[in-house]
C-alpha positions in Angstrom: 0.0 0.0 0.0 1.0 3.6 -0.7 2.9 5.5 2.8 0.1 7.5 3.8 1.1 10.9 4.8 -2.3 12.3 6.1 -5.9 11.3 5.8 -8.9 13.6 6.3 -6.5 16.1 7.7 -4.4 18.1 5.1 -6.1 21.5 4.8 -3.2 22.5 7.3 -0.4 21.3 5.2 1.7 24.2 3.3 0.3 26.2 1.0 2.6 28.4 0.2 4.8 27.1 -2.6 4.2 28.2 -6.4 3.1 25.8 -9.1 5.2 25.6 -11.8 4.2 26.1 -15.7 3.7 23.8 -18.3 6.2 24.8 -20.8 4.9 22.2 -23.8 2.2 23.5 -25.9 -1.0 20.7 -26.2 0.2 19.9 -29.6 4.1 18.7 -28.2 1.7 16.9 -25.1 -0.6 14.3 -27.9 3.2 14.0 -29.7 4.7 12.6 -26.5 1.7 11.0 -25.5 0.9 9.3 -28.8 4.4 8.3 -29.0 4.5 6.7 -25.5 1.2 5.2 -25.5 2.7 1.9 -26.7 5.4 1.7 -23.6 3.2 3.8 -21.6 2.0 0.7 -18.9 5.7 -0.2 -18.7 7.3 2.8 -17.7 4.5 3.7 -15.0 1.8 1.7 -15.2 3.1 -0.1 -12.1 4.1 2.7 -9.5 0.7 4.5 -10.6 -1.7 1.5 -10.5 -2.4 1.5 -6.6 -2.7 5.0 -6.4 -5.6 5.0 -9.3 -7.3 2.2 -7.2 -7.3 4.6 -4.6 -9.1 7.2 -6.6 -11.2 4.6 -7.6 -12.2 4.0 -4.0 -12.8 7.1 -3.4 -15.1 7.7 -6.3 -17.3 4.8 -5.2 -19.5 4.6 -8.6 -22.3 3.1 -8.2 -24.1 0.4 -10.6 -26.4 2.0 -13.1 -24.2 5.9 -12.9 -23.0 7.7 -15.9 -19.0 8.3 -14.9 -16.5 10.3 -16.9 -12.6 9.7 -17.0 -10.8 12.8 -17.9 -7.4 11.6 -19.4 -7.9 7.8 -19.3 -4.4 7.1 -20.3 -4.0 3.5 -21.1 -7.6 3.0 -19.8 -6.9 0.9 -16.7 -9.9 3.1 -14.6 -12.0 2.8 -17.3 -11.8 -1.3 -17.1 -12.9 -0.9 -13.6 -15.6 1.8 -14.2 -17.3 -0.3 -16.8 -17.6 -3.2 -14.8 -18.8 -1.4 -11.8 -21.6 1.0 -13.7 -22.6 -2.7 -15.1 -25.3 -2.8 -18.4 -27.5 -0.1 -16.9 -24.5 2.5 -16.8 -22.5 4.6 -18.6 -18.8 5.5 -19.1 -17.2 8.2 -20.8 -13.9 9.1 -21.3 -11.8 11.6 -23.1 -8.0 11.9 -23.5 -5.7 14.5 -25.8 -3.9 11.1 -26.9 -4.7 9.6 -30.0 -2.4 6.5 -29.2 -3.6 6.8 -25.8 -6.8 6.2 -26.7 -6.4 3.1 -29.2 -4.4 1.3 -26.3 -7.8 1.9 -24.1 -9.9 1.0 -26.9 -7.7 -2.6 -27.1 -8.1 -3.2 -23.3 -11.9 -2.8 -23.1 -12.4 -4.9 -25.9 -10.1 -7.6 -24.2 -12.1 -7.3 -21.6 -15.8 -7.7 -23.4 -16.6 -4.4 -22.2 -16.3 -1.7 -24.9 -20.0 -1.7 -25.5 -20.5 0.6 -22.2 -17.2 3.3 -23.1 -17.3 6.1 -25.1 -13.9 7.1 -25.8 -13.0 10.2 -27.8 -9.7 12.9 -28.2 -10.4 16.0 -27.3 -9.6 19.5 -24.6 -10.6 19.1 -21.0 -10.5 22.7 -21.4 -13.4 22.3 -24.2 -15.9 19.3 -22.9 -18.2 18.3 -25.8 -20.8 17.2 -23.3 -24.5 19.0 -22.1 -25.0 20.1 -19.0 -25.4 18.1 -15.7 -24.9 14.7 -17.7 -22.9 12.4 -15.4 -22.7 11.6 -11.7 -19.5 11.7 -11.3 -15.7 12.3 -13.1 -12.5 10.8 -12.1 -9.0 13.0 -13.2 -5.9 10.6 -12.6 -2.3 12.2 -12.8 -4.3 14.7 -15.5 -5.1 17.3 -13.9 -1.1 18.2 -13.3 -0.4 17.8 -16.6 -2.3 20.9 -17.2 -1.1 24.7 -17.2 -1.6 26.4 -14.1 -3.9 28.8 -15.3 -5.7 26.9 -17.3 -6.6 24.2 -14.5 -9.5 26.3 -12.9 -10.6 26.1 -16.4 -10.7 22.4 -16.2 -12.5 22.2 -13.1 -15.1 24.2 -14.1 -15.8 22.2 -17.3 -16.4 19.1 -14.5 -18.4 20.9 -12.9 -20.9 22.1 -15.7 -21.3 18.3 -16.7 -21.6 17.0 -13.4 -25.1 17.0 -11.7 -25.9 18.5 -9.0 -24.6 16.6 -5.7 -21.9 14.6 -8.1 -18.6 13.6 -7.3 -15.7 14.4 -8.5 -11.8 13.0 -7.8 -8.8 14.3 -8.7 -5.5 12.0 -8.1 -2.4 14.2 -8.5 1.2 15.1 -7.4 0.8 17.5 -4.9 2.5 20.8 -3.4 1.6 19.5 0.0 3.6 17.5 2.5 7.3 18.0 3.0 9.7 18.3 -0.4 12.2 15.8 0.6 15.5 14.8 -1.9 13.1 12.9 -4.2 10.8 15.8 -5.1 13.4 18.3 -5.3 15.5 16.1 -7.9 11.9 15.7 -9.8 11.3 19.5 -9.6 14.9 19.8 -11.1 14.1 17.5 -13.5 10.7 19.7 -14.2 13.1 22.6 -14.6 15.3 21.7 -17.1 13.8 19.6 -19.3 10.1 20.8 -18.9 8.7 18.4 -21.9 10.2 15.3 -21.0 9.1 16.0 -16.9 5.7 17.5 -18.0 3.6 16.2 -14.7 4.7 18.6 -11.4 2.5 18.9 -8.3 -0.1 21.3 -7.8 -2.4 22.2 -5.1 -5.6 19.8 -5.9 -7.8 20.3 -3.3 -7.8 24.2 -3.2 -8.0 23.8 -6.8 -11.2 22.3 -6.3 -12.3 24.6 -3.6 -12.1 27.6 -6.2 -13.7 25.8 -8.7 -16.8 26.0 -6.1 -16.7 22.5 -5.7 -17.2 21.5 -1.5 -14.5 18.8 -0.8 -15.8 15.9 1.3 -12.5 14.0 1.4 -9.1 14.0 1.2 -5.5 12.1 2.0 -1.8 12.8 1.0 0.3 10.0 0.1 3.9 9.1 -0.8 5.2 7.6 -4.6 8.9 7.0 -3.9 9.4 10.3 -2.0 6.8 12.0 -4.0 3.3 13.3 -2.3 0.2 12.4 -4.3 -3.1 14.0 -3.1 -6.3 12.1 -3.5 -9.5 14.5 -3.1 -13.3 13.7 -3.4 -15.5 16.6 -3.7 -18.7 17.0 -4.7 -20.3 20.0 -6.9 -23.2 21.4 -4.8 -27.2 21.6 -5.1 -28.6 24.9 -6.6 -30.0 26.7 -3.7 -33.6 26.8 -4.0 -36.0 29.7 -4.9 -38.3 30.8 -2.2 -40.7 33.7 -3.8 
């Protein structure tokens, strides 16, 4: 299991470091991404796996939901989804990869479940979906792959397709916790060659709180020296109308 830093508790972690840019443009992104896709599961597929279950688990889809994955990645989550949302359900998923998304497309047809996914390439920043049209939306290691300003951008594309009272959660490398010798190696690595070290940590949960989403749980945990935050939140009810 992943070390767990802090569970339920890390609104009074630090707060006070910046996030670093993205320097590669989305174009340079699908060319990396297309061009790993193939070697992707290899190269991280392993040291990422537990912490997606854990997003998973937080998530907690239900059968019967309509769920949305943005940036599946090789499409492990979206395995899991589609068996848990069963026949009655729905899952969606969209993913700036091309290669990304054929490697998906290959395991949910392994697994005799590619009838329930809709996969498509496309912008977070842009989601071609109505209004209020799924219960909830899982982000793993996607949402720090996005420029800082453009991440509240993100968010609030979740929440216009979410419906009122859905969930949302975000697994991500975080800003929290303590930068021991392993982050600040990565963060050098971030620094000097920006499109090879794209992913850097950001600050998920108050990301989520600006978004006006109300967070309903949270923990910090540890990949080889690196914090990853895990955050549920959920997008609230429209107050009602008294006349």
């Amino acid at each position: 299991m992943p070390a767990l830093l802090c569970g339920g508790g890390c609104r009074g972690m630090s707060d006070d470091r910046d996030t670093l840019p993205v320097a590669r443009t989305k174009a340079e992104a699908k060319a990396i991404y297309d061009r790993l896709s193939r070697f992707y599961d290899l190269i991280s597929g392993h040291s990422e796996k537990k912490f997606i279950e854990a997003g998973l688990l937080f998530l907690d889809a239900q059968r019967g939901e309509k769920v949305l994955e943005v940036g599946f990645g090789t499409g492990d989550a979206l395995v899991s989804l589609a068996r848990t949302v069963g026949r009655d359900g729905r899952v969606s998923g969209i993913d700036i990869s091309s290669g990304m998304l054929a490697v998906a497309r290959g395991k949910l047809e392994k697994a005799g479940l590619a009838g329930r996914v809709e996969l498509e390439t496309g912008d977070a920043a842009s989601l071609a979906y109505e209004g209020e049209s799924f219960d909830a939306v899982l982000m793993n290691f996607s949402l720090d792959l996005i420029d800082t300003a453009e991440i509240p951008v993100v968010l609030e594309e979740c929440l216009r397709v979410l419906v009122g009272g859905g969930r949302i959660c975000v697994v991500s490398m975080s800003n929290l916790g303590t930068h021991g010798a392993m982050m600040r190696l990565y963060l050098w690595g971030h620094k000097h060659m920006p499109k090879l070290v794209d992913c850097r940590p950001i600050y998920t949960m108050k990301s989520l709180e600006n978004a006006g989403f109300e967070v309903a749980d949270e923990s910090l945990m540890s990949m080889w020296g690196l914090p990853v935050e895990i955050v549920l939140a959920k997008k609230p009810f429209k107050a009602a109308l008294f006349i």
